[in-house]
C-alpha positions as CSV (number, residue, x, y, z in Angstrom):
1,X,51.7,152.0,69.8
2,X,48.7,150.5,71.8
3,X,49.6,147.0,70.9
4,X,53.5,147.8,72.3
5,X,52.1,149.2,75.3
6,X,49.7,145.8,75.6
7,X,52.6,143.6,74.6
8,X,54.7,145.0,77.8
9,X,52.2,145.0,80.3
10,X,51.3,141.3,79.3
11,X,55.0,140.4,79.0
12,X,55.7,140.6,82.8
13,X,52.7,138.1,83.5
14,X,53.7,135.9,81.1
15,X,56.8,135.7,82.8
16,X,55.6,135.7,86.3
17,X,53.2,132.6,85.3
18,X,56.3,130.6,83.4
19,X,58.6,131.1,86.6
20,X,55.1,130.2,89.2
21,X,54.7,127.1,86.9
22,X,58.4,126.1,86.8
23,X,59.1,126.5,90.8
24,X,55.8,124.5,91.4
25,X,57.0,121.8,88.8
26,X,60.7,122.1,91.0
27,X,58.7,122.3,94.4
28,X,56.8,118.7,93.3
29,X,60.5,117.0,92.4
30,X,61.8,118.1,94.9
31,X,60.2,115.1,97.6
32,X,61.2,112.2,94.9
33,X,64.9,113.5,95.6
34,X,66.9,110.9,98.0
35,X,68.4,112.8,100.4
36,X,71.6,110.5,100.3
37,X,71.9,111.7,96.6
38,X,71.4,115.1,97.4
39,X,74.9,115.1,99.9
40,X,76.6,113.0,96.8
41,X,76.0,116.3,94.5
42,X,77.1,118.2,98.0
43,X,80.3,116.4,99.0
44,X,81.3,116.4,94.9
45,X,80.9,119.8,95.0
46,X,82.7,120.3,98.0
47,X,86.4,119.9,97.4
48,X,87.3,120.7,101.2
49,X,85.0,117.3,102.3
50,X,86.9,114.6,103.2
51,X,86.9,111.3,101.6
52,X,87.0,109.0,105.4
53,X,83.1,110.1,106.0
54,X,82.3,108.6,102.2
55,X,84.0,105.6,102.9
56,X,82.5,105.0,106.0
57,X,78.7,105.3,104.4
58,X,80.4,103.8,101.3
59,X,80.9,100.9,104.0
60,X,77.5,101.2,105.7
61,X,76.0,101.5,102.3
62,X,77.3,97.6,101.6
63,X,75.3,94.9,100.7
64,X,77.8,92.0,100.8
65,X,77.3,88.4,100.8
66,X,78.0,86.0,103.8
67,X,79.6,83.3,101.8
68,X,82.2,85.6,99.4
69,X,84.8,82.5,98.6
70,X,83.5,82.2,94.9
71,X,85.3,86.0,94.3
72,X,88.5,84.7,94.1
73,X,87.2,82.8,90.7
74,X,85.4,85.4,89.7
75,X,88.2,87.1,88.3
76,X,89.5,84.2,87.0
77,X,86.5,83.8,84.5
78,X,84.9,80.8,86.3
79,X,81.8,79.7,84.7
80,X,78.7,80.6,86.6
81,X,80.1,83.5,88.5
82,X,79.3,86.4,85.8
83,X,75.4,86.6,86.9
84,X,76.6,87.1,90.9
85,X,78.9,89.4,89.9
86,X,76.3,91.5,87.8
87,X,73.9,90.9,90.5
88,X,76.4,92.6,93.7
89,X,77.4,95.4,91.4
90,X,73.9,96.2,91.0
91,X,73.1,95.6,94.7
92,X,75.7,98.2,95.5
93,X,75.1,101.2,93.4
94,X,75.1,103.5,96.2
95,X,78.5,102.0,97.4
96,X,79.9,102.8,94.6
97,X,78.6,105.7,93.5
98,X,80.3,106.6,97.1
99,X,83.4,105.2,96.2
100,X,83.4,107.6,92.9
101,X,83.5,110.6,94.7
102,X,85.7,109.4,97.2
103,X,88.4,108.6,94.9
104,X,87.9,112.5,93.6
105,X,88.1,114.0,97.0
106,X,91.6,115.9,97.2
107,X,91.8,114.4,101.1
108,X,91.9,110.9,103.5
109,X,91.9,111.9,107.0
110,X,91.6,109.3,109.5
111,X,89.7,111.1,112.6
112,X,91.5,111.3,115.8
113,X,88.4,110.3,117.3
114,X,88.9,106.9,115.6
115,X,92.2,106.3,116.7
116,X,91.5,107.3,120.1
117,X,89.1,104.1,120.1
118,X,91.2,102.1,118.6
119,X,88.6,101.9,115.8
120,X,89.4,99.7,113.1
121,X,86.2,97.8,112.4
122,X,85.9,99.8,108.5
123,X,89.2,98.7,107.7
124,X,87.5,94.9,105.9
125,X,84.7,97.5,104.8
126,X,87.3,99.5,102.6
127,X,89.1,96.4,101.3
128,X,85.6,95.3,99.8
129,X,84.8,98.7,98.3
130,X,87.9,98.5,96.3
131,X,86.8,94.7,95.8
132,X,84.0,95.7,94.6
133,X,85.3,98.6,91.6
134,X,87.4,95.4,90.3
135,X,84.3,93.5,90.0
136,X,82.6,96.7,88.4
137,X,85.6,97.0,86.0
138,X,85.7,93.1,85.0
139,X,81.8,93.9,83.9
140,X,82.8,96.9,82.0
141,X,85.2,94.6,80.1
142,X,82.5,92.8,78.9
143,X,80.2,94.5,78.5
144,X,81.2,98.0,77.5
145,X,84.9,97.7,76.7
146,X,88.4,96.9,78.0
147,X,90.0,100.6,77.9
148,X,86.8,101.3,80.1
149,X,87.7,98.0,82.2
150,X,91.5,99.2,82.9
151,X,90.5,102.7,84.4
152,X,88.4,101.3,86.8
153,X,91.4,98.3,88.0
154,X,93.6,101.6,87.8
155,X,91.0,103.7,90.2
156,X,90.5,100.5,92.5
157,X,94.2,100.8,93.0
158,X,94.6,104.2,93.4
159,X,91.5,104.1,96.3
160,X,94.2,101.6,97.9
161,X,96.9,103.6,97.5
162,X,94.7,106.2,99.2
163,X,93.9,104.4,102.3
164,X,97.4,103.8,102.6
165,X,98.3,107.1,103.1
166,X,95.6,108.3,105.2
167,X,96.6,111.4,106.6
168,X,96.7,110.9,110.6
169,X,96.2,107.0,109.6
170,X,98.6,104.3,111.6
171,X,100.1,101.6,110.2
172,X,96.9,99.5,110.4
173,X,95.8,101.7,108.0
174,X,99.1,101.4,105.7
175,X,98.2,97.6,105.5
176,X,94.8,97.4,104.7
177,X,95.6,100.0,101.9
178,X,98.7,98.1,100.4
179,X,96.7,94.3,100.9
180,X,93.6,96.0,99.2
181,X,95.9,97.8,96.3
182,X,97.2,94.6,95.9
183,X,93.7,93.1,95.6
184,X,93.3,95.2,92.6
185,X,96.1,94.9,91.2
186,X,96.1,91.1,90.6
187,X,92.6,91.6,89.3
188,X,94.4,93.6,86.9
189,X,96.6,91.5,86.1
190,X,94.1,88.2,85.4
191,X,91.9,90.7,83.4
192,X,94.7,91.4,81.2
193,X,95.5,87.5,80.8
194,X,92.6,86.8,79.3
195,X,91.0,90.4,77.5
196,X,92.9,91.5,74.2
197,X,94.4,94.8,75.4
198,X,95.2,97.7,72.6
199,X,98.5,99.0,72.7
200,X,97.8,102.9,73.2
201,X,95.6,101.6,76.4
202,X,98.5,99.1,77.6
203,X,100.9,102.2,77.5
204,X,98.3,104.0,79.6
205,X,97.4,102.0,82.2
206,X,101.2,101.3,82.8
207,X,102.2,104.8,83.1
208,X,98.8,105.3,85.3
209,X,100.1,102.5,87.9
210,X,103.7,104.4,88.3
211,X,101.8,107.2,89.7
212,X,100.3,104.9,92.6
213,X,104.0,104.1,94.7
214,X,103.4,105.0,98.1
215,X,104.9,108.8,99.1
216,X,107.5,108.9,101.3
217,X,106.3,111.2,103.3
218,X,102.9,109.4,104.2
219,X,105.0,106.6,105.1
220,X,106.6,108.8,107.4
221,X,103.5,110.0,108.7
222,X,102.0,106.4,109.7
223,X,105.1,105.8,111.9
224,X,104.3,108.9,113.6
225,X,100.8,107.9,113.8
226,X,101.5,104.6,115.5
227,X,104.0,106.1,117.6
228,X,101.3,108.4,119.4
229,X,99.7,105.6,119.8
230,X,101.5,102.9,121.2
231,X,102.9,105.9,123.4
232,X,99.4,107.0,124.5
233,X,97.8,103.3,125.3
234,X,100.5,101.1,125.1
235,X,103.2,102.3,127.1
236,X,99.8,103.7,129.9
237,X,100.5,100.1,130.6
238,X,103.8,100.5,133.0
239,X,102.4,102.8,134.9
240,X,99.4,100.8,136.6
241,X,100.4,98.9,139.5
242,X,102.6,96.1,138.0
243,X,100.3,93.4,139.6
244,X,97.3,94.9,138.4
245,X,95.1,92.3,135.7
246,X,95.3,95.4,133.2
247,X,99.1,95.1,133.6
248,X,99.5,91.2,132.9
249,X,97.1,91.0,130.2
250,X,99.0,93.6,128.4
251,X,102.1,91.9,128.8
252,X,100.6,88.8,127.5
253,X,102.5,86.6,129.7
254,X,103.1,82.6,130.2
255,X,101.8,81.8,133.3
256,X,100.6,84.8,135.1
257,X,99.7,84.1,138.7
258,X,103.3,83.1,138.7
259,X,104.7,86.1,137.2
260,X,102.1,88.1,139.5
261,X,103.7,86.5,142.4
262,X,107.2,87.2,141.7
263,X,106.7,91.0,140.8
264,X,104.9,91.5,144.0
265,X,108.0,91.9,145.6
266,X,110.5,93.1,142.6
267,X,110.8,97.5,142.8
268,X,107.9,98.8,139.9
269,X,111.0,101.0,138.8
270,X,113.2,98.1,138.1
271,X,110.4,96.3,135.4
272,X,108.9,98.8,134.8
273,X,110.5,102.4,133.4
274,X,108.4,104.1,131.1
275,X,110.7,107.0,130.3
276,X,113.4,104.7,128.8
277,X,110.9,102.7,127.1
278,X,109.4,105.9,125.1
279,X,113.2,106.5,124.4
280,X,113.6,103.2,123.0
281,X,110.0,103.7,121.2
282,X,111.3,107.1,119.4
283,X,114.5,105.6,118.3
284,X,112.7,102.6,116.7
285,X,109.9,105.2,115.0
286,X,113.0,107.3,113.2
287,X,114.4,104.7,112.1
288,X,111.3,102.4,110.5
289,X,110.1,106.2,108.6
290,X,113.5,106.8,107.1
291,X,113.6,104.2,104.7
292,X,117.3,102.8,104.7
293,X,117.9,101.6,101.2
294,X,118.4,98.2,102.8
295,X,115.3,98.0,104.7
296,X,114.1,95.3,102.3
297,X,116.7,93.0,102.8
298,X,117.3,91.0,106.0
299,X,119.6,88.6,107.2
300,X,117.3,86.7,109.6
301,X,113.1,85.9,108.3
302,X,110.6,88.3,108.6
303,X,109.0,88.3,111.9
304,X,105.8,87.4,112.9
305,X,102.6,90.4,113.5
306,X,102.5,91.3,117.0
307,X,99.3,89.1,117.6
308,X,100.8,85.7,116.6
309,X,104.5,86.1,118.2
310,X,105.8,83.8,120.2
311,X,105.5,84.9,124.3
312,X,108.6,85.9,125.9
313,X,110.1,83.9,128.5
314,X,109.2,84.2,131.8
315,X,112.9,85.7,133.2
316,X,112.7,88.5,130.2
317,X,110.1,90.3,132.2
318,X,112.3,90.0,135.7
319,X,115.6,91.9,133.9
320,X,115.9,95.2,134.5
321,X,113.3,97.3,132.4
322,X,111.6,93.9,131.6
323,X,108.3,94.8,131.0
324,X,109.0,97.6,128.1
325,X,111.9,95.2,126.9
326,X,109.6,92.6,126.2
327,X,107.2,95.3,124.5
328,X,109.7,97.2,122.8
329,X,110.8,93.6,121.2
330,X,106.9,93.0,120.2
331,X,107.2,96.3,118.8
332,X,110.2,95.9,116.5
333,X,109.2,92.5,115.1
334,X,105.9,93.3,114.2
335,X,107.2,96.3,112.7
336,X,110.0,94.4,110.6
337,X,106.9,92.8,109.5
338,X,105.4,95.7,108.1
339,X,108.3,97.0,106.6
340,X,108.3,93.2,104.6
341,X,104.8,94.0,103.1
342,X,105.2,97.4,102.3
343,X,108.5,96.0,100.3
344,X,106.1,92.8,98.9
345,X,103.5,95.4,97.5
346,X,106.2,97.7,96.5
347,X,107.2,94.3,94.0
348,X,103.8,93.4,93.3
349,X,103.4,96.7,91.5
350,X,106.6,96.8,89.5
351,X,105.5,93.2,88.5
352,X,102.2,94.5,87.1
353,X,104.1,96.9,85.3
354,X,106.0,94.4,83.3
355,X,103.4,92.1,83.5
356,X,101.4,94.3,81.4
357,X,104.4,95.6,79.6
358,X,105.0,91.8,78.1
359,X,101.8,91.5,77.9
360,X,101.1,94.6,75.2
361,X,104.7,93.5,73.6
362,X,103.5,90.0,73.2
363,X,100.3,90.9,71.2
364,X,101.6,93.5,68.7
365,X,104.8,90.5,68.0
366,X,103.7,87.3,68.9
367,X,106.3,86.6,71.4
368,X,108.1,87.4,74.6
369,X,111.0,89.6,74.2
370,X,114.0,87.5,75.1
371,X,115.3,90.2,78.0
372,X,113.0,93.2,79.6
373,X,115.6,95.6,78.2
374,X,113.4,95.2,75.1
375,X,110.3,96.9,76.8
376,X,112.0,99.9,76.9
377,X,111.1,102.3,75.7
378,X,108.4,101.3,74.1
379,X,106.3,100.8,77.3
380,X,108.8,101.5,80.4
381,X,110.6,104.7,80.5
382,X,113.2,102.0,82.8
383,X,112.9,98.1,83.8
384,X,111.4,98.7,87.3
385,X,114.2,98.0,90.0
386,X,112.9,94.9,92.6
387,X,112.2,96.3,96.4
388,X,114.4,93.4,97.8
389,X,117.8,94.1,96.8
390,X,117.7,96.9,94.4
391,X,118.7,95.1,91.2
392,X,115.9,94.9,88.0
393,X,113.0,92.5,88.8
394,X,114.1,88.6,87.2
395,X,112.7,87.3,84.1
396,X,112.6,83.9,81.9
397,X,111.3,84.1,78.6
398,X,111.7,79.8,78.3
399,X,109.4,79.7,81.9
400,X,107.4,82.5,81.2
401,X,108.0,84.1,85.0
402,X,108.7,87.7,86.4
403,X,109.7,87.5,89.5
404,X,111.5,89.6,93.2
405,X,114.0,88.1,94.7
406,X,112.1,88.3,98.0
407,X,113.5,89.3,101.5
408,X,115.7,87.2,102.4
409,X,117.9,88.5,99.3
410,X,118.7,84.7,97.6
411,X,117.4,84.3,94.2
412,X,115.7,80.7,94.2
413,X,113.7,81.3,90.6
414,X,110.9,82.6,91.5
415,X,108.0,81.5,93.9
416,X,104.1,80.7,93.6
417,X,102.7,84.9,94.2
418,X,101.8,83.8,97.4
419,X,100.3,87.2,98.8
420,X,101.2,89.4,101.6
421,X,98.7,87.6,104.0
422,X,101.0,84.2,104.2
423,X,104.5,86.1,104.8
424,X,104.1,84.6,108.4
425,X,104.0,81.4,107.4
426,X,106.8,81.3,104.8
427,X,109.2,83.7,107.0
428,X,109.8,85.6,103.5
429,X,108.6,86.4,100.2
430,X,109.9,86.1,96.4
431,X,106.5,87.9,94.1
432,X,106.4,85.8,91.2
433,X,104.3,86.5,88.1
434,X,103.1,84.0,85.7
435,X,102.6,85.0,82.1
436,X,99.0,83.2,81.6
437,X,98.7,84.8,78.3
438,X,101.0,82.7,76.7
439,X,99.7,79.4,77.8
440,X,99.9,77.0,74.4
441,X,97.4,76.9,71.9
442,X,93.9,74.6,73.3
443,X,95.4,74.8,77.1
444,X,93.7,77.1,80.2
445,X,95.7,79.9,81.2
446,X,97.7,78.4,84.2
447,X,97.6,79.9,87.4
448,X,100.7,81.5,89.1
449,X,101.4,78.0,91.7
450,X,100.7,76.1,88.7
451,X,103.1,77.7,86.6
452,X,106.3,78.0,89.1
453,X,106.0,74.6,89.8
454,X,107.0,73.8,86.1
């Protein structure tokens, strides 16, 4: 009985001196802890954080080189590029280790304190985090394995899909997240040229890459976006005295002493009528966010981005509402243009789809099915329909393409997969896809240019 009544007075010191040793041990850690790493464990606990602040340190976080031309070949599999590769993943651990938890915060809210400043200096910042999880990806193809490798292409995309429908975002934001999803998805598709891919994993990542189209309703929402803000800066424009320097450099006029002279005398509310140019404003907005079914067909090309139009003429800005007319027209051209590379990246992604389709079809046969019909079921639940037109994507088994008919609706065989960047310069677009993984027997895979040329 003694010993019992020993045994439960020690017991309680024991304890005391276990939990004193344990929070002391804890205590000492606790210094060696980076406080950067201690708001990761935070914000991935945190499911109402939202994912704009990770970006932004994802951003901050970057260690990037000056000269980046050789990353183009290093998904390609140039020789020599696999040791830079290793070495600016491991530079940027904490970017993406950033990155990781962004992609699994439920929200993207661009701030409205961002778009009040116009603030789009992150936008090149995102496109290189989701650069830089399709380098991380093309390492864990080779080193770990390529089912590993396809989840992180798939995640890059989806953290472009995500910036594209930035809640509160405008349509800068739309296209940085489209031109960076379609960074990572022909990464993808080069990886999957030259990796074996299983079948189960083909099948996977496929179905994965239909759940990355754009929502309608976030396209709806970046119209509105830009349309507070063209109404809130842009249009402040007209009502400052119509000689004034803020005036003319907004209009970007030819010759502005001249056009300064001649408005001098002309009524402000003749040039100048701000009401009927927010009208004009709205009725272009509506119509951009509904998404006509034709929207990616046009008769004429695709216009040029606002900053590379051509100026109006001088007598446009004397008619009668001239200065918003000539806005309004920057306005709609530059947002035809937007329109064409939301439709571009809508057929880039239904080409990876079949890309990879083929590409799982040609390793378990041999061969290249003589019509896309013959991917489904197998791999498609339906051939994916081409943006520009509506019909089924085009495909030649005998020149080994996939390609969109482009925007300006005539099928001309296919074109090099020029990217959304050069739609200015070629006034429209036809996505092509070569099938590298099928070059002949000794030869390199050829590129896409190399391979529509044929």
């Amino acid at each position: 009985m003694r010993r019992f009544a020993l045994a439960l007075l020690v017991l309680p010191l024991v304890l005391a001196g276990g939990f004193a040793g344990w929070l002391a041990a804890h205590c000492r850690d606790l210094p060696d802890f980076d406080d950067a790493d201690l708001q990761v464990e935070r914000l991935a606990l945190a499911p109402g954080d939202d994912a704009y602040d990770l970006l932004d340190q994802a951003t901050q976080a970057l260690a990037w080189p000056t000269d980046d031309t050789w990353m183009r070949d290093a998904f390609t599999g140039e020789p020599g590029t696999r040791a830079r590769v290793a070495a600016l993943v491991s530079a940027n651990e904490r970017a993406l280790e950033l990155a990781d938890v962004a992609l699994a915060t439920p929200q993207l809210e661009v701030p409205e304190s961002a778009l009040a400043r116009g603030d789009l200096r992150d936008m090149l910042g995102w496109r290189r985090v989701v650069t830089l999880l399709c380098l991380r990806a093309w390492l864990d193809g080779e080193t770990r394995n390529t089912s590993v490798a396809l989840e992180g292409f798939v995640r890059a995309a989806e953290l472009g899909k995500r910036m594209a429908e930035a809640h509160g975002g405008t349509l800068a934001h739309m296209t940085t997240g489209l031109a960076a999803r379609d960074e990572a998805l022909r990464a993808l598709r080069q990886f999957a040229d030259r990796s074996p891919i299983e079948d189960a994993d083909a099948r996977r990542t496929i179905a994965a890459l239909g759940r990355l189209e754009i929502d309608a309703g976030a396209w709806r929402r970046a119209w509105y976006a830009e349309h507070r803000a063209a109404r809130d800066h842009q249009l402040g424009l007209l009502r400052t005295p119509l000689v004034s320097e803020r005036t003319l450099a907004g209009a970007r006029a030819p010759g502005q002493d001249e056009l300064g002279r001649l408005l001098a005398w002309i009524p402000e509310g003749f040039v100048a009528q701000p009401n009927r140019t927010m009208d004009r404003l709205a009725a272009l907005t509506r119509r951009f966010a509904a998404e006509p079914r034709n929207a990616c067909v046009s008769d004429g090309p695709v216009a040029t981005a606002l900053d590379t139009a051509e100026p109006a003429p001088l007598r446009s800005y004397l008619l009668p509402n001239g200065l918003g007319e000539v806005w309004i027209d920057r306005f709609e051209r530059s947002s035809r243009a937007v329109v064409a590379r939301r439709c571009g990246a809508d057929a880039r992604l239904a080409g990876t789809r079949v890309h990879l389709a083929l590409r799982a079809y040609h390793s378990e046969r041999g061969e290249l099915p003589p019509t896309l019909d013959a991917l489904v079921p197998t791999y498609l639940a339906a051939v994916p329909r081409d943006p520009f037109g509506g019909a089924p994507l085009r495909y030649s088994r005998e020149r080994r393409l996939v390609w969109s008919i482009g925007r300006d609706g005539h099928d001309v065989g296919g074109l090099p997969d020029l990217g959304a960047s050069d739609v200015r310069e070629i006034g429209f677009e036809e996505p092509t896809f070569a099938l590298a993984f099928v070059a002949p027997l000794g030869e390199p895979p050829r590129e896409p240019i190399e391979a529509a040329r044929r």
